[in-house]
BAFI-3210 file (N, C-alpha, C; in Angstrom, 3 decimals, decimal comma, padded with zeros to 6 digits):
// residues 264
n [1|2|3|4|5|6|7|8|9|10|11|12|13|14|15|16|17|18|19|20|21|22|23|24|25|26|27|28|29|30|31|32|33|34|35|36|37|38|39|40|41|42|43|44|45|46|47|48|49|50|51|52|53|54|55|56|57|58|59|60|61|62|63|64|65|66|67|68|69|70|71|72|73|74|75|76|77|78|79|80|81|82|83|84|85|86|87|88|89|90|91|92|93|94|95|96|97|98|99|100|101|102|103|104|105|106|107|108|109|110|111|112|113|114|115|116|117|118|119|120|121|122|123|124|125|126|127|128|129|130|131|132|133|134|135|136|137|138|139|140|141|142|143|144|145|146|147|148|149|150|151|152|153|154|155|156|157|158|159|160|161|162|163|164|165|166|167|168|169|170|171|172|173|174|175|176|177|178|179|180|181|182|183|184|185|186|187|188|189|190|191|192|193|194|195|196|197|198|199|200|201|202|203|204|205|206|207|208|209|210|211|212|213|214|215|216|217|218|219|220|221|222|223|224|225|226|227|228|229|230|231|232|233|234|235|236|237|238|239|240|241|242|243|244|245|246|247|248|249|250|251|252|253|254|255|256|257|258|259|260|261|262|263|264]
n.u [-073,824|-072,492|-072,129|-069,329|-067,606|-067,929|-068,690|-071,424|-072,461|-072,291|-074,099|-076,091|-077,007|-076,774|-079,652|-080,960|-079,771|-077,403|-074,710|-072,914|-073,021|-072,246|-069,617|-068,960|-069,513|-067,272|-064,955|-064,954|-063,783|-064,334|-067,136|-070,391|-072,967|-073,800|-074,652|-074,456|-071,522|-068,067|-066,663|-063,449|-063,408|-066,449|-067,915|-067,553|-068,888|-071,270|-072,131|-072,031|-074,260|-076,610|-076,186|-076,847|-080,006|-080,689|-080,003|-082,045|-084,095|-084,282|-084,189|-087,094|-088,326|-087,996|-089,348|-088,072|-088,829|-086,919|-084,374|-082,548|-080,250|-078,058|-076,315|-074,777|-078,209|-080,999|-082,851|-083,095|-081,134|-080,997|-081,458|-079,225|-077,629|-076,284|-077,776|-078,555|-077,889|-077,570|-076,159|-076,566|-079,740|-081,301|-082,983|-085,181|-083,063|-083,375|-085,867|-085,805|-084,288|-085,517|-087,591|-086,761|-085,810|-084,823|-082,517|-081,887|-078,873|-077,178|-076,701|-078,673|-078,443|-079,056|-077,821|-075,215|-076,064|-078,342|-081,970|-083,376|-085,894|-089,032|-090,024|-090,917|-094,179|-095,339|-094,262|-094,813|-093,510|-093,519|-092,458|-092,310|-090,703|-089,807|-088,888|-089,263|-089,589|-087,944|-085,678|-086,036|-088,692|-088,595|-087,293|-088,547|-090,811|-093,417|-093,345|-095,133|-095,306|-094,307|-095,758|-095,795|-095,612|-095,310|-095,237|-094,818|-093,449|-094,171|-093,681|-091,011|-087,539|-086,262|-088,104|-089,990|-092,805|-095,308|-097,877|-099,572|-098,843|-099,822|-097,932|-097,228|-098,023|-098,140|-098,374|-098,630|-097,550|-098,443|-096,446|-096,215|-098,850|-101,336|-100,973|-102,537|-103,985|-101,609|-100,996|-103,173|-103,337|-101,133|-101,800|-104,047|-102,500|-100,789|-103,112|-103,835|-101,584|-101,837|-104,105|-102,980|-102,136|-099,211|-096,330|-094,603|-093,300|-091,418|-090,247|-088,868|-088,017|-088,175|-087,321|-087,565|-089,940|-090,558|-091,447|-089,492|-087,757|-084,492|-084,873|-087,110|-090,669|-092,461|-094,803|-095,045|-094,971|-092,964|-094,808|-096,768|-094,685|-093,936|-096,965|-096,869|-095,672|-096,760|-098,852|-097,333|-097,007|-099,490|-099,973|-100,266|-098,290|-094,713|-092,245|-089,094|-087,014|-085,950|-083,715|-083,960|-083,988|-083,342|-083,116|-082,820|-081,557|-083,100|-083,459|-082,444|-084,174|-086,532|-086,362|-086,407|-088,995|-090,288|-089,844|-089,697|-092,839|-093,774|-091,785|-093,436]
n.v [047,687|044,380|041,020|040,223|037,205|036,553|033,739|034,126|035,506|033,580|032,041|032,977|033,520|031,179|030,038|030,601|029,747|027,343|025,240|024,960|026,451|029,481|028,171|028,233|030,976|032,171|030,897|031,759|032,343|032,962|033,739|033,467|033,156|033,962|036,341|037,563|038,207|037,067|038,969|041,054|040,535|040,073|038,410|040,114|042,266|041,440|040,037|042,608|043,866|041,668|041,929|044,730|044,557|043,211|045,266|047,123|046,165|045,500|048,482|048,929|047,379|048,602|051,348|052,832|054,347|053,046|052,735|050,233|050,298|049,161|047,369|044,010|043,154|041,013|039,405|036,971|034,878|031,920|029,221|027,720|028,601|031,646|034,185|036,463|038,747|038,787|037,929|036,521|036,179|038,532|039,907|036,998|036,520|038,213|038,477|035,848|036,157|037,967|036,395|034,618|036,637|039,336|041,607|039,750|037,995|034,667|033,196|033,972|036,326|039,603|041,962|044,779|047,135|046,962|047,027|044,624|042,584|040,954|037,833|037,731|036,623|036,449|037,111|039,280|039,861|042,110|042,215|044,256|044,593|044,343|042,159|038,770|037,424|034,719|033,018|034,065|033,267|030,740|029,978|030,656|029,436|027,351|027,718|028,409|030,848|032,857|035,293|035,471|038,030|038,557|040,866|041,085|040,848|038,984|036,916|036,932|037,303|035,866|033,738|032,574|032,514|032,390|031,179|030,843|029,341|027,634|029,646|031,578|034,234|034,976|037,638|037,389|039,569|041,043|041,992|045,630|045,653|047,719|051,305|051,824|049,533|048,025|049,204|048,869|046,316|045,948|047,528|045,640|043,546|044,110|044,808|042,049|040,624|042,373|041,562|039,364|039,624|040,736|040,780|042,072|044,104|043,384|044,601|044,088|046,480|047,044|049,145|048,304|048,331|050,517|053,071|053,328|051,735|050,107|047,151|046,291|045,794|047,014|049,608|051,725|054,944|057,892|059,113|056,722|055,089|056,172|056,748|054,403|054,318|055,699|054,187|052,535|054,070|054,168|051,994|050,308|048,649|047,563|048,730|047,587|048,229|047,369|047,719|046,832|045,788|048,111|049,769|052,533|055,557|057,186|056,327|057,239|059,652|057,992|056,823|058,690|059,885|057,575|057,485|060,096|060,121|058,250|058,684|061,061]
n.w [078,324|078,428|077,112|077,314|077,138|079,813|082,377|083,319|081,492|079,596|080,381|080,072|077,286|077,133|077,160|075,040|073,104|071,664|072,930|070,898|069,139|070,501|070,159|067,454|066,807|068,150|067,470|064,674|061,281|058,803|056,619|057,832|056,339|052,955|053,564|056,264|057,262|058,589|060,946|062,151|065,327|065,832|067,596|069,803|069,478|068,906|071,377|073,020|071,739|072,244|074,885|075,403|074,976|077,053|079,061|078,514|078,661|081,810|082,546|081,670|082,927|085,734|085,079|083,233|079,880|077,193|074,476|073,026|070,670|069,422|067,158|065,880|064,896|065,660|065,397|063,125|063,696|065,004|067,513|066,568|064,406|062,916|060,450|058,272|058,906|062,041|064,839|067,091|069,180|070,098|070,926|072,188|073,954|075,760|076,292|078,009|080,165|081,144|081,996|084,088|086,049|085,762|086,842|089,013|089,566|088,636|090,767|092,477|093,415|094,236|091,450|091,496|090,057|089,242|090,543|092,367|090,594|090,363|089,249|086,088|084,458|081,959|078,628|076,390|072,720|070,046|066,735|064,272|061,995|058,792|057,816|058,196|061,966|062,219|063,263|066,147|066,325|066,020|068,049|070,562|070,306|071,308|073,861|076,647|078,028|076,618|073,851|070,411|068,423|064,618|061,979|058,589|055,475|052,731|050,026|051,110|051,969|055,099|053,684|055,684|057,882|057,328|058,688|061,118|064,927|067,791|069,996|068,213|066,418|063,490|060,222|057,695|054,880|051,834|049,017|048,008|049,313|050,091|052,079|054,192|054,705|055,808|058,358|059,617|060,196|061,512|063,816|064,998|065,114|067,252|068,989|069,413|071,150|073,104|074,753|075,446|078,092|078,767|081,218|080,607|077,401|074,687|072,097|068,769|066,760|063,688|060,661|057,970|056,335|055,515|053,032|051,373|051,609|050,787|050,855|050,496|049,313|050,882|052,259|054,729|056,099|057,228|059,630|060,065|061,485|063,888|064,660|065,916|068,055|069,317|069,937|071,425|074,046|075,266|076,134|078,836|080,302|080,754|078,818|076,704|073,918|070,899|068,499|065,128|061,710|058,793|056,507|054,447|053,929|054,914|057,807|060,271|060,734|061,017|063,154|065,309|064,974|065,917|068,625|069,354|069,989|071,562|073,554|074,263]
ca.u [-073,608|-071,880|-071,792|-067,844|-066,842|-068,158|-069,339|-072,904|-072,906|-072,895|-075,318|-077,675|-076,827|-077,057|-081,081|-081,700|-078,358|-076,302|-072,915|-072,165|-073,256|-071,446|-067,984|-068,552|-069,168|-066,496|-064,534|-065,077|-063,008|-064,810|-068,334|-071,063|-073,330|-073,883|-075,860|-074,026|-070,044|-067,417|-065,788|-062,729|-064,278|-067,693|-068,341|-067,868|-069,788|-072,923|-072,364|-072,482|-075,813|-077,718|-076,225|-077,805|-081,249|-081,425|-079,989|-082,978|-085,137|-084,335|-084,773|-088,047|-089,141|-087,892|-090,427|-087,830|-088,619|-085,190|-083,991|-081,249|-079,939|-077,184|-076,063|-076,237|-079,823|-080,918|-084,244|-083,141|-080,447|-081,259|-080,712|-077,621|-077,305|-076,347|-078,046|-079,517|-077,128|-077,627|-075,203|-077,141|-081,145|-081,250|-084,812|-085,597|-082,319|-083,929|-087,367|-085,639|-083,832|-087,036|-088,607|-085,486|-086,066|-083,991|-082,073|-081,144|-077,931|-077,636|-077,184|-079,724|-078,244|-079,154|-076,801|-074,724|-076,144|-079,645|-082,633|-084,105|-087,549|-089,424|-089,696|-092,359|-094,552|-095,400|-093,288|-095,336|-092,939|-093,880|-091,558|-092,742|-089,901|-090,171|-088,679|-089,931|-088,208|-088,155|-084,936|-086,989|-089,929|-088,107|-086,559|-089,792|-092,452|-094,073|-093,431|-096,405|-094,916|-094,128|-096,612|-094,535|-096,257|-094,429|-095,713|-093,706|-094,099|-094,230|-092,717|-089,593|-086,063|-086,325|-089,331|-090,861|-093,813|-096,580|-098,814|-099,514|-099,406|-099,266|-098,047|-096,703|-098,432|-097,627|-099,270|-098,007|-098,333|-098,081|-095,582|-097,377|-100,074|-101,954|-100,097|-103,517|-104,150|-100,689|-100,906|-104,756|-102,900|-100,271|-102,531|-104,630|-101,900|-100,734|-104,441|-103,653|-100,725|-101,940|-104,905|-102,129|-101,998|-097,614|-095,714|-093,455|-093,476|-090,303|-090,044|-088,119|-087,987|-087,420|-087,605|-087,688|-091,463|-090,759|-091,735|-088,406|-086,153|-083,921|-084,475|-088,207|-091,605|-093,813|-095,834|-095,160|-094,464|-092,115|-095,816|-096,841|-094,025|-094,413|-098,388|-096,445|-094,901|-097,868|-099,722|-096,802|-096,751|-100,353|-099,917|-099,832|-097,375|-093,194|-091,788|-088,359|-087,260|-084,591|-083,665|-083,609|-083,638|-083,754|-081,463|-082,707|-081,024|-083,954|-083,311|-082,128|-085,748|-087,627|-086,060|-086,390|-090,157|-091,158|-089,260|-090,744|-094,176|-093,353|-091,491|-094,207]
ca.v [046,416|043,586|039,613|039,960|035,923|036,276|032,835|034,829|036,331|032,740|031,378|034,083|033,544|029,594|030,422|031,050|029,268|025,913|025,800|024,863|028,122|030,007|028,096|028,604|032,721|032,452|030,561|032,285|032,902|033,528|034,627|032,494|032,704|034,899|037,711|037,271|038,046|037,243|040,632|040,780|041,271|040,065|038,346|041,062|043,244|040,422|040,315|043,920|044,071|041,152|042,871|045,905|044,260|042,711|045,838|047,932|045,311|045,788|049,608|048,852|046,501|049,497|051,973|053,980|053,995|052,593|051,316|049,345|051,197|048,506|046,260|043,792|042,817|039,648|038,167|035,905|034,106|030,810|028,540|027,088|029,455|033,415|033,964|037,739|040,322|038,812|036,554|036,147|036,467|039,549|040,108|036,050|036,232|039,366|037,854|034,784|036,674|038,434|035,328|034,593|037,042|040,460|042,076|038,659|036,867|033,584|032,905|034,327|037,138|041,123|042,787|045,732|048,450|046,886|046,634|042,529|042,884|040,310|037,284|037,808|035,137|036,093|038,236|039,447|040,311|042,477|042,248|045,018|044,761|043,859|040,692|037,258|037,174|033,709|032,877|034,589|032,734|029,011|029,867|031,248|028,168|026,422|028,396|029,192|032,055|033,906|035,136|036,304|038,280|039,166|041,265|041,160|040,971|037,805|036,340|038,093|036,767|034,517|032,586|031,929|033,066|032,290|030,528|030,816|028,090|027,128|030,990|032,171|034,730|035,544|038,424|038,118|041,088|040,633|043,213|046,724|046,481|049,667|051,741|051,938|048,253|047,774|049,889|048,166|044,742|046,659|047,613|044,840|042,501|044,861|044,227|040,781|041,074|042,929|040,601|038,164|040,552|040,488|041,329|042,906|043,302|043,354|045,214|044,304|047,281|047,469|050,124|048,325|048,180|051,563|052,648|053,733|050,769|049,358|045,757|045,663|046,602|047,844|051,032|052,393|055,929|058,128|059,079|055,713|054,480|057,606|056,035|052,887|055,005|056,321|052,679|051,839|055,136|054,631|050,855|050,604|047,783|048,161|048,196|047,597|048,493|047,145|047,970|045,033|046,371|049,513|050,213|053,609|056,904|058,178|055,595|058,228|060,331|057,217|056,376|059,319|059,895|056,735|057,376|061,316|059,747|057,104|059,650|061,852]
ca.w [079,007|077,316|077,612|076,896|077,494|081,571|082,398|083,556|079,850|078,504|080,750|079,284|075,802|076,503|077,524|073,835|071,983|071,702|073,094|069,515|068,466|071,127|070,144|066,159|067,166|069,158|066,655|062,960|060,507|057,884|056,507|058,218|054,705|052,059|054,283|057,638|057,606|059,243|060,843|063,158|067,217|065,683|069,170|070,865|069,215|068,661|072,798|073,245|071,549|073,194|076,755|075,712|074,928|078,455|079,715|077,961|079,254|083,012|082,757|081,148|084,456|086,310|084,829|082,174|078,589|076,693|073,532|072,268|069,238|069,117|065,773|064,826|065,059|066,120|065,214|062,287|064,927|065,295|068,381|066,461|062,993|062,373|059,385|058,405|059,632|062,987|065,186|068,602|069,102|071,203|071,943|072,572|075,012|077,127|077,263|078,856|081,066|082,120|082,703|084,904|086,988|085,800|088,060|090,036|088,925|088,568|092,023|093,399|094,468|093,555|091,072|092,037|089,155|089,085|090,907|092,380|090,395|090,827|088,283|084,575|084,202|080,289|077,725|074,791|071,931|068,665|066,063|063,382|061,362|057,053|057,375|059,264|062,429|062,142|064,550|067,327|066,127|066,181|070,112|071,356|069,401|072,343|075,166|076,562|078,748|075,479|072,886|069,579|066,952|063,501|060,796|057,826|053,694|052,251|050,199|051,184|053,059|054,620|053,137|056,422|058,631|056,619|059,115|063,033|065,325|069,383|070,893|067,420|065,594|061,905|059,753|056,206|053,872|050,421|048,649|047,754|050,083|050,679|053,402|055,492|055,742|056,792|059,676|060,166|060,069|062,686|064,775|065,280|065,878|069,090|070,176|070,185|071,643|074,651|075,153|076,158|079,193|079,273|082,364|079,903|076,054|073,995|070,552|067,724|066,046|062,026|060,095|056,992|056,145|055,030|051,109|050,134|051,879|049,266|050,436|050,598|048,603|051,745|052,062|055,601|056,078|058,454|060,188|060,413|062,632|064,880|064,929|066,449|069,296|070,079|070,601|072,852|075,043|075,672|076,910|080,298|080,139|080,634|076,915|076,082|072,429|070,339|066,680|064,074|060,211|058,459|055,516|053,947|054,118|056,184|058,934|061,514|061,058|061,532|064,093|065,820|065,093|066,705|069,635|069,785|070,106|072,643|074,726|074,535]
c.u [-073,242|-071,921|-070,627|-067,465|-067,224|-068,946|-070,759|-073,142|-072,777|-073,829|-076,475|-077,702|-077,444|-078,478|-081,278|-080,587|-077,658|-074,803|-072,369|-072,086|-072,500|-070,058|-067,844|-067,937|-068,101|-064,996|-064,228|-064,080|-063,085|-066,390|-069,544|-072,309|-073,187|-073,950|-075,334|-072,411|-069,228|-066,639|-064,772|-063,726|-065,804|-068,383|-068,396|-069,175|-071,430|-073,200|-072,462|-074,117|-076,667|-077,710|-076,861|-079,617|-081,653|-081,293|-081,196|-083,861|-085,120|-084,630|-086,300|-089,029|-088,875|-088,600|-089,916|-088,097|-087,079|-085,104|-082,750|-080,722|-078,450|-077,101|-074,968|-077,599|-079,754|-082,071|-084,081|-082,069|-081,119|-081,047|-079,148|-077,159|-077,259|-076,759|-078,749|-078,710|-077,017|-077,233|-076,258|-078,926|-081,537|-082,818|-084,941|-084,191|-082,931|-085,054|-086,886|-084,785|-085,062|-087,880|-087,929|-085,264|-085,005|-083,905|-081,820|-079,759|-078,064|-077,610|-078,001|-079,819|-078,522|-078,195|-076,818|-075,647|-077,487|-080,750|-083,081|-085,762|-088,127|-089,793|-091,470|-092,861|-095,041|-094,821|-093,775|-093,835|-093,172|-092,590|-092,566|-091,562|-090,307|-090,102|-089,561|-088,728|-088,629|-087,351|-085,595|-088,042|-089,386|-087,566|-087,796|-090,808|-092,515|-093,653|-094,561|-096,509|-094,644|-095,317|-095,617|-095,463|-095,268|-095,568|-094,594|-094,216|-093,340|-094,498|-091,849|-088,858|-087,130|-086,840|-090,216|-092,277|-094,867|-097,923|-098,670|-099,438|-098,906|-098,991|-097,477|-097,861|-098,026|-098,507|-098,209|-098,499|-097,866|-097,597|-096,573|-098,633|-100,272|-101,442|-101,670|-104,144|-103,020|-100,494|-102,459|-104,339|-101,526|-100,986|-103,395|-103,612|-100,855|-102,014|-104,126|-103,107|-101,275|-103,110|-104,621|-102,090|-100,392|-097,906|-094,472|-093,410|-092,133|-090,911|-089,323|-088,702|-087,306|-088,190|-087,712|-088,497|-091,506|-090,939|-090,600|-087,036|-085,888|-084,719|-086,288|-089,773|-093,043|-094,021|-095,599|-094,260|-093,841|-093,471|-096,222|-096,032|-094,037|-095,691|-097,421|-095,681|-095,437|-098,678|-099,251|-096,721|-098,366|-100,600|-099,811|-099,134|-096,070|-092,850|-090,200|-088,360|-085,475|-084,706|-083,376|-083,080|-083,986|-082,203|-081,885|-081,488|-081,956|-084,065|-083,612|-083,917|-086,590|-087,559|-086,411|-088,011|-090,777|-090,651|-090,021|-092,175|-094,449|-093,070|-092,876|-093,704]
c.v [045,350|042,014|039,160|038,902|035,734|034,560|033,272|034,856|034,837|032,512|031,792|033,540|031,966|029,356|030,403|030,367|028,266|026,450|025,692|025,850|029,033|029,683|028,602|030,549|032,591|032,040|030,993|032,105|033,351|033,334|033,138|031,914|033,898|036,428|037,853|037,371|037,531|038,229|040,496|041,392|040,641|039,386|038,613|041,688|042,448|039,970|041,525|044,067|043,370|041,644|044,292|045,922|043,714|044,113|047,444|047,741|045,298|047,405|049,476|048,476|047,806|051,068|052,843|053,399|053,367|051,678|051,231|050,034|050,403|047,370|045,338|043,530|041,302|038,680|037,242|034,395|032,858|030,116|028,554|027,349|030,787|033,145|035,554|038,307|039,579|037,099|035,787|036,901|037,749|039,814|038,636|036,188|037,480|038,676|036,509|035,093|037,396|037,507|034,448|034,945|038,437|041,164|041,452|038,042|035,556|032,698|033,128|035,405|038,687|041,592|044,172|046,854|047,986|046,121|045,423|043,217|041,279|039,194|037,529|036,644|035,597|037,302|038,434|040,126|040,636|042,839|042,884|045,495|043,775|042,270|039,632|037,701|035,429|032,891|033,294|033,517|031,024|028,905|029,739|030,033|027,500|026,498|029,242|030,246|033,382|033,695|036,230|036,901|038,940|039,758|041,780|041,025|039,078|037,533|037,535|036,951|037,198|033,255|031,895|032,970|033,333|031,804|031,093|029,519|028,564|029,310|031,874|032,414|035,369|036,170|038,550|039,071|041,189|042,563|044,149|046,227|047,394|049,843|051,611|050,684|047,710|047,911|049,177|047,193|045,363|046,875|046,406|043,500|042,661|044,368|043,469|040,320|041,383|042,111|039,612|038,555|040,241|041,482|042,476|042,962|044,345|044,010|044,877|045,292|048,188|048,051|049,892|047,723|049,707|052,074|052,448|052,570|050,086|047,833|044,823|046,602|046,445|048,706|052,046|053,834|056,695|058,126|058,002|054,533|055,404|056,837|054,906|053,302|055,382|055,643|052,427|053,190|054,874|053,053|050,732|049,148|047,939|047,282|048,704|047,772|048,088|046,792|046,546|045,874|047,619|049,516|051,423|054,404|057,322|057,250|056,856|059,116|058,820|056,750|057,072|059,952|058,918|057,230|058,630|061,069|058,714|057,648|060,576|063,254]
c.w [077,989|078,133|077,443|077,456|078,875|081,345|082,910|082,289|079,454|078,800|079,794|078,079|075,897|076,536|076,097|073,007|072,729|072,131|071,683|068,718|068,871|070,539|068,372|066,400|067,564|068,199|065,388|062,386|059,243|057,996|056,825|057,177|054,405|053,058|055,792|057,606|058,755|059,525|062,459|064,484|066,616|066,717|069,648|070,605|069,156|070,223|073,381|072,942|072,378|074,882|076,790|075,583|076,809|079,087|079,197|078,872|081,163|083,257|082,294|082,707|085,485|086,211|084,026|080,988|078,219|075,471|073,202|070,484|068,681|068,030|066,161|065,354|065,660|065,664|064,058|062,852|065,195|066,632|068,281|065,013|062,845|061,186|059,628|058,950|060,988|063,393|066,668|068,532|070,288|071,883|072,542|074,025|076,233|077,209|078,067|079,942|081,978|082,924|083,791|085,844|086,907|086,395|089,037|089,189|089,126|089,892|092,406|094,249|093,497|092,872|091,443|091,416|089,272|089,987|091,105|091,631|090,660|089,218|087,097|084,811|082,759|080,045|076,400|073,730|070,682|067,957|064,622|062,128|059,930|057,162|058,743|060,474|062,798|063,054|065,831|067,210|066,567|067,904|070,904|071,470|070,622|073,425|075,502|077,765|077,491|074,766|071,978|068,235|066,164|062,958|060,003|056,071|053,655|051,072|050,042|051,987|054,781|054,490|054,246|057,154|057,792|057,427|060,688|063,459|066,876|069,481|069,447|066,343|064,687|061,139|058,598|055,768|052,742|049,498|047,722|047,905|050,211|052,048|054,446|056,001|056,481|058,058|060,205|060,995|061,548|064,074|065,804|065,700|067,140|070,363|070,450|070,829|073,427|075,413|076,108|077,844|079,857|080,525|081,508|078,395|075,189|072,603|069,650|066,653|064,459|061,608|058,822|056,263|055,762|053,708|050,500|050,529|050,813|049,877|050,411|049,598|049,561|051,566|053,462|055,293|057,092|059,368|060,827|061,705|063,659|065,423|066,421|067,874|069,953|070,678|071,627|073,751|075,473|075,960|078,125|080,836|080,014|079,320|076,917|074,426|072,009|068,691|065,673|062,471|060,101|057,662|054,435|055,103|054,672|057,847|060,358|061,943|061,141|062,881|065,724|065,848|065,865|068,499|070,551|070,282|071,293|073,689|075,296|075,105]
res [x|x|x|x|x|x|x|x|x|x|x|x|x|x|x|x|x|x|x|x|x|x|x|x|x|x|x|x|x|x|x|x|x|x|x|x|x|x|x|x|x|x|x|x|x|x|x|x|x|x|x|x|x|x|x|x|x|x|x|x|x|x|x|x|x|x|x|x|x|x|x|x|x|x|x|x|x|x|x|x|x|x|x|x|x|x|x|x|x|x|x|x|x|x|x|x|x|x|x|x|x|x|x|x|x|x|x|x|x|x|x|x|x|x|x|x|x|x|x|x|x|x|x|x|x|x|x|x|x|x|x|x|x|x|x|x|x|x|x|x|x|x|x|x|x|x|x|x|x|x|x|x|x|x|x|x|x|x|x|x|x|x|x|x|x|x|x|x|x|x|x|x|x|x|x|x|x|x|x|x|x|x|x|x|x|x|x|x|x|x|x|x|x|x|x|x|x|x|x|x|x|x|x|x|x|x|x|x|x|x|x|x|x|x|x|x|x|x|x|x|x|x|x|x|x|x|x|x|x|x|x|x|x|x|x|x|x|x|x|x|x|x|x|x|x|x|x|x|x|x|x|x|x|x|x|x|x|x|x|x|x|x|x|x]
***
C-alpha cells in the first residue's frame, strides 16, 4: 500500500508532518543532511513505506500478525526534518491513523480492501531499536492517547533521549552494557508499556542493538531478539511491526528469529 500523491495519502502524512515538509520531500534535489540523501523517486518510496506501516497496522486491528519490512525507516523523521535514513515518521503516522479510526476513510466511509474497526483510544509504541527514536518521540510528546517507550545507547546519534517526561519514556544504555541487563532493561520497559493497557501497540523494530552492528557498541544477541518475539506473541494485545535499523550482515537471521518466535 502506498501514499503515492492521493490527497487521502497526504491527509495521513499531514497527521504527523507540516505541509512544509511534504513540499520539501516532494521537492528535493539534493541530500537533505549528511545521513539522509537525496535519491531519485525518494517520495515515493518514503510513501510506500509509511502506507505499509498503516497497512501492517490495520491487519494487526484485524487479528493477523504483520510486519512492514519496508525502507526507509522512520523514527528519526521529524514533524518538519528527514534526518537519519528516514524521510516520513512511519510508526507515529499509523498510530494516528489508528487513533483515526483504521479502516474508515476520511469521510467516514468503509474502505473497499479493509475492514470499519472501530476507533483506538490509546496506542502504546515500543521502539527497541539502538538509536533514540527521537522524531517519533517529538510527534508523539504530550499526547496522552500515546505512550512511547525507547530503549537505546546513549550517547549515540542522535544525542537525544536521555530523560522521560509527560507520556514519553526513555531507557538510556550506556555503550557495552552487559547483554543480560539489556534485555532486563527490555523487558521491563514492555511491562510498562503494557500497564498503559493499549488498544494497539506499534513496534519499531531495530536490529541495531546487536553486538556486531557496525554503527553501534550494544550487546544484544541473535537469541535475544527472538526473546523479544516471544514477549510480543504472548501479549494479548494486536501488534503491528515495522523495521527501523539494522546494518550488519546478519540482519536477515535476526530478522527472521524474532519473527519465528512471534509467529510461533
Amino acid at each position: 500500500m502506498g501514499l503515492a500523491g492521493a490527497e487521502r495519502g497526504d491527509r495521513r502524512l499531514l497527521r504527523a508532518h507540516s505541509r512544509q515538509h511534504l513540499q520539501r520531500i516532494n521537492g528535493a534535489r539534493g541530500d537533505f543532511d549528511p545521513d539522509t540523501p537525496f535519491y531519485s523517486n525518494i517520495e515515493t518510496y518514503a510513501r510506500y513505506s509509511a502506507g505499509s506501516a498503516i497497512a501492517v497496522t490495520r491487519k494487526a486491528l484485524a487479528g493477523e500478525r504483520a510486519i512492514s519490512l519496508m525502507r526507509p525507516p522512520g523514527h528519526h523523521a521529524t514533524r518538519d526534518r528527514a534526518m537519519g535514513f528516514c524521510y516520513f515518521s512511519n510508526v507515529a503516522i499509523a498510530a494516528f491513523e489508528a487513533l483515526a479510526g483504521a479502516g474508515i476513510d476520511d469521510a467516514g466511509r468503509p474502505e473497499s480492501s479493509t475492514p470499519a474497526t472501530t476507533k483506538m483510544e490509546r496506542v502504546g509504541i515500543w521502539d527497541f531499536d539502538g538509536h533514540h527514536g527521537n522524531g517519533t518521540e517529538a510527534i508523539v510528546a504530550y499526547d496522552d492517547r500515546i505512550q512511547f517507550v525507547s530503549l537505546h545507547q546513549f550517547p549515540a546519534y542522535p544525542g537525544s533521549g536521555a530523560r522521560s517526561f509527560a507520556n514519553i519514556n526513555n531507557y538510556p544504555i550506556a555503550p557495552f552494557t552487559p547483554r543480560k541487563e539489556v534485555v532486563n532493561i527490555a523487558k521491563r520497559s514492555l511491562e510498562k508499556l503494557v500497564k498503559f493497557r493499549p488498544d494497539l501497540l506499534l513496534i519499531s523494530a531495530g536490529f541495531d542493538a546487536y553486538a556486531r552492528d557496525p554503527l553501534l557498541q550494544l550487546t544484544l544477541e541473535h537469541e535475544d531478539f527472538s526473546k523479544f518475539g516471544e514477549w510480543l506473541r504472548n501479549i494479548d494485545i494486536p501488534v503491528a511491526v515495522v523495521l527501523e535499523g539494522g546494518y550488519s550482515d546478519d540482519l536477515p537471521e535476526l530478522i527472521d528469529g524474532f519473527l519465528t518466535t512471534w509467529h510461533g
